[in-house]
C-alpha positions as CSV (number, residue, x, y, z in Angstrom):
1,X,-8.0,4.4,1.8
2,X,-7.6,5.5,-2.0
3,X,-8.2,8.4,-2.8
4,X,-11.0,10.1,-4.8
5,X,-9.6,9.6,-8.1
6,X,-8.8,5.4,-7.4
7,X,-12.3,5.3,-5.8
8,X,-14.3,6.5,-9.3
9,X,-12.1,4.2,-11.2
10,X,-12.0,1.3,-9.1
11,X,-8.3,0.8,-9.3
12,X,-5.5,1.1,-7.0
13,X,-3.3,4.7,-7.2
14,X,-4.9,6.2,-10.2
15,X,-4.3,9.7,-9.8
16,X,-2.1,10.4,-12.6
17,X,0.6,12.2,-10.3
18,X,0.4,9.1,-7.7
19,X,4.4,7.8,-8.2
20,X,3.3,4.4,-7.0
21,X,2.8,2.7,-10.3
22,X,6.1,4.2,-11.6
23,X,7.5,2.6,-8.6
24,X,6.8,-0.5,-8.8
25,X,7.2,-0.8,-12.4
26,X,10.9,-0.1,-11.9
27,X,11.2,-2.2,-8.9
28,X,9.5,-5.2,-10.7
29,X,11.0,-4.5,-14.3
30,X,8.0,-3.8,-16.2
31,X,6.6,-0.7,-18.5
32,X,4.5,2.0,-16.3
33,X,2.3,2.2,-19.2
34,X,1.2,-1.2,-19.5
35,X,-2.8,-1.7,-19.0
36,X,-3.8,-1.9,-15.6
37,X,-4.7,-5.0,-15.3
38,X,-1.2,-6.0,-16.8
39,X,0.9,-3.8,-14.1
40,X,-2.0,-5.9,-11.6
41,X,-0.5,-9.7,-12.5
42,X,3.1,-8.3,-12.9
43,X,3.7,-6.9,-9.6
44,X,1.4,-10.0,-8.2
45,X,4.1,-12.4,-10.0
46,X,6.8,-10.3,-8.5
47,X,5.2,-10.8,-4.8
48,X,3.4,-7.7,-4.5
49,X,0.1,-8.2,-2.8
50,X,-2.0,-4.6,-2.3
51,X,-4.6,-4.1,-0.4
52,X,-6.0,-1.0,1.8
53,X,-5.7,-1.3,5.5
54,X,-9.1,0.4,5.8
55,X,-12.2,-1.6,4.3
56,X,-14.0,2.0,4.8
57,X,-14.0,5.5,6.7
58,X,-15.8,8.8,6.4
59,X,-13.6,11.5,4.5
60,X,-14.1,14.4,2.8
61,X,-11.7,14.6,-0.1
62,X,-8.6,12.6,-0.8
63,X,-6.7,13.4,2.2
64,X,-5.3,10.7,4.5
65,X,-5.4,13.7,6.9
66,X,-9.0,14.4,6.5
67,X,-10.2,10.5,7.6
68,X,-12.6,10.3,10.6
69,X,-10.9,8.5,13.0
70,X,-13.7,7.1,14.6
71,X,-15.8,5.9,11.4
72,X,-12.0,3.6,10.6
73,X,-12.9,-0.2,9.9
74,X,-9.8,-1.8,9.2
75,X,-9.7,-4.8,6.5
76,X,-9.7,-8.4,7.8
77,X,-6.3,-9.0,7.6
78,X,-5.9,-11.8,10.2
79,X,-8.1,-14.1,7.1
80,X,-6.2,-12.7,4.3
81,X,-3.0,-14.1,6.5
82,X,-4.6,-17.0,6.7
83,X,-5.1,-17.5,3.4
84,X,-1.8,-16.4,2.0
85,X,0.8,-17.7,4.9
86,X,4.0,-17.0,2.5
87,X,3.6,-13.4,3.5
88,X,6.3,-12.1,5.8
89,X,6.3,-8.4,5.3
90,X,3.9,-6.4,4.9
91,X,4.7,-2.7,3.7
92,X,2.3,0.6,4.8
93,X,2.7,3.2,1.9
94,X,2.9,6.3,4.0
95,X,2.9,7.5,7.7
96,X,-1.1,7.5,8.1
97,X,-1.3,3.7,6.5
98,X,1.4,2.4,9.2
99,X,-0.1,4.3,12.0
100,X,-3.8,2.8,10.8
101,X,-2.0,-1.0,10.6
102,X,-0.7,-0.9,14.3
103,X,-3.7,0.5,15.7
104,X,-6.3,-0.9,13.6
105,X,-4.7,-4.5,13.0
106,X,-2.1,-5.6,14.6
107,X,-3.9,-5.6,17.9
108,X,-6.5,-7.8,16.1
109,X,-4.4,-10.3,14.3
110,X,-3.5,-13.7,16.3
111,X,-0.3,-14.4,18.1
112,X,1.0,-16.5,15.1
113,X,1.0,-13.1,12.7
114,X,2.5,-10.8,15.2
115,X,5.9,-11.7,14.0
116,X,4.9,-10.0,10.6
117,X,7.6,-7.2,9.4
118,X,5.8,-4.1,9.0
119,X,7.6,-1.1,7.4
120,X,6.8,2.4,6.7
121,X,7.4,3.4,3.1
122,X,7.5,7.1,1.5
123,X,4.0,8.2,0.5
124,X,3.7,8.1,-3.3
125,X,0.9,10.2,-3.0
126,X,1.8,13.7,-4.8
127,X,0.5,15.2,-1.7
128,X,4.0,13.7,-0.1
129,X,6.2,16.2,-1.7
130,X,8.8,16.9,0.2
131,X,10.4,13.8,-1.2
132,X,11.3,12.9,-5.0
133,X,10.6,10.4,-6.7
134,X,13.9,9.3,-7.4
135,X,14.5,8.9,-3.4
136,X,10.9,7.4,-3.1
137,X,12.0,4.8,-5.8
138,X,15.7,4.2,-3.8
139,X,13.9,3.6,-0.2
140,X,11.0,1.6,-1.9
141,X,14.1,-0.4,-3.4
142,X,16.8,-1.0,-0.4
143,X,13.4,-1.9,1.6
144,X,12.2,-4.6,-0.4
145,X,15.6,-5.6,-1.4
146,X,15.9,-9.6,-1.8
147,X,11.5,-9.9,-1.3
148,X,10.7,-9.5,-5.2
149,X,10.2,-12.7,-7.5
C-alpha cells in the first residue's frame, strides 16, 4: 500500500526520500525530475506496469509493518492479467509486497497465471536502509535485465 505521503498526493512513491523514481529513471533512461505524469508514460513505454498488491488495509502510518493483516484486500489481479496477457513478470518492491502477492493473490489467480515470475525486489522505501541506493539500483537492474522496452 503507498504510504502516507503517495496517498495525500495520489501518486505512486512520493515521499521525497522514496529511491523508486530514481530507480527507474536510470533503468528506463529518463530524467528523475521530469513531471510525474511524464516519468508515468516513460516507464509504461519501457514495460513498467505499477500497481499496489492491496486495493486497501487498515494502517496507522506509513509502515508496511504496521498493516492489519486481517483488514488486507488484495487488488484483482487475475482481471488485470486478463487484460494485459504480455505480462510475464511481475516484480514485488519489498519483502511485505511479495509476501502480500503469494498469500493474497497467487492463490486466487487461475491456473493459466500461475506460471507468472514473481520476484522480490529491494524496498525503495527510505525505511529499507540497510541497503544503498546504488545496490538497490544494481539488483533492480540485473533483475529486470533483457524485460525493459
Amino acid at each position: 500500500m503507498p504510504g502516507i505521503a503517495s496517498l495525500e498526493a495520489q501518486r505512486y512513491y512520493a515521499h521525497p526520500r522514496n529511491a523508486f523514481w530514481p530507480i527507474v529513471s536510470q533503468l528506463c533512461g529518463f530524467e528523475v525530475e521530469l513531471p510525474y505524469e511524464l516519468r508515468l508514460d516513460r516507464a509504461c513505454g519501457a514495460g513498467i506496469a505499477l500497481w499496489d498488491v492491496l486495493a486497501s488495509c487498515a494502517r496507522k502510518g506509513s509502515l508496511d509493518s504496521d498493516i492489519d493483516p486481517a483488514s488486507a484486500r488484495a487488488n484483482d489481479f487475475a482481471s488485470f492479467l486478463a487484460s494485459h496477457r504480455e505480462v510475464s513478470h511481475v516484480f514485488c518492491n519489498g519483502g511485505t509486497a511479495f509476501k502480500m502477492f503469494q498469500k493474497r493473490v497467487v492463490p486466487e489467480l487461475p491456473e493459466t497465471y500461475r506460471q507468472l515470475r514473481v520476484r522480490q525486489l529491494p524496498s525503495t522505501s527510505p525505511a529499507h536502509a540497510s541497503m544503498t541506493l546504488a545496490g538497490k539500483c544494481e539488483v533492480w537492474r540485473r533483475e529486470l535485465a533483457g524485460l525493459l522496452r
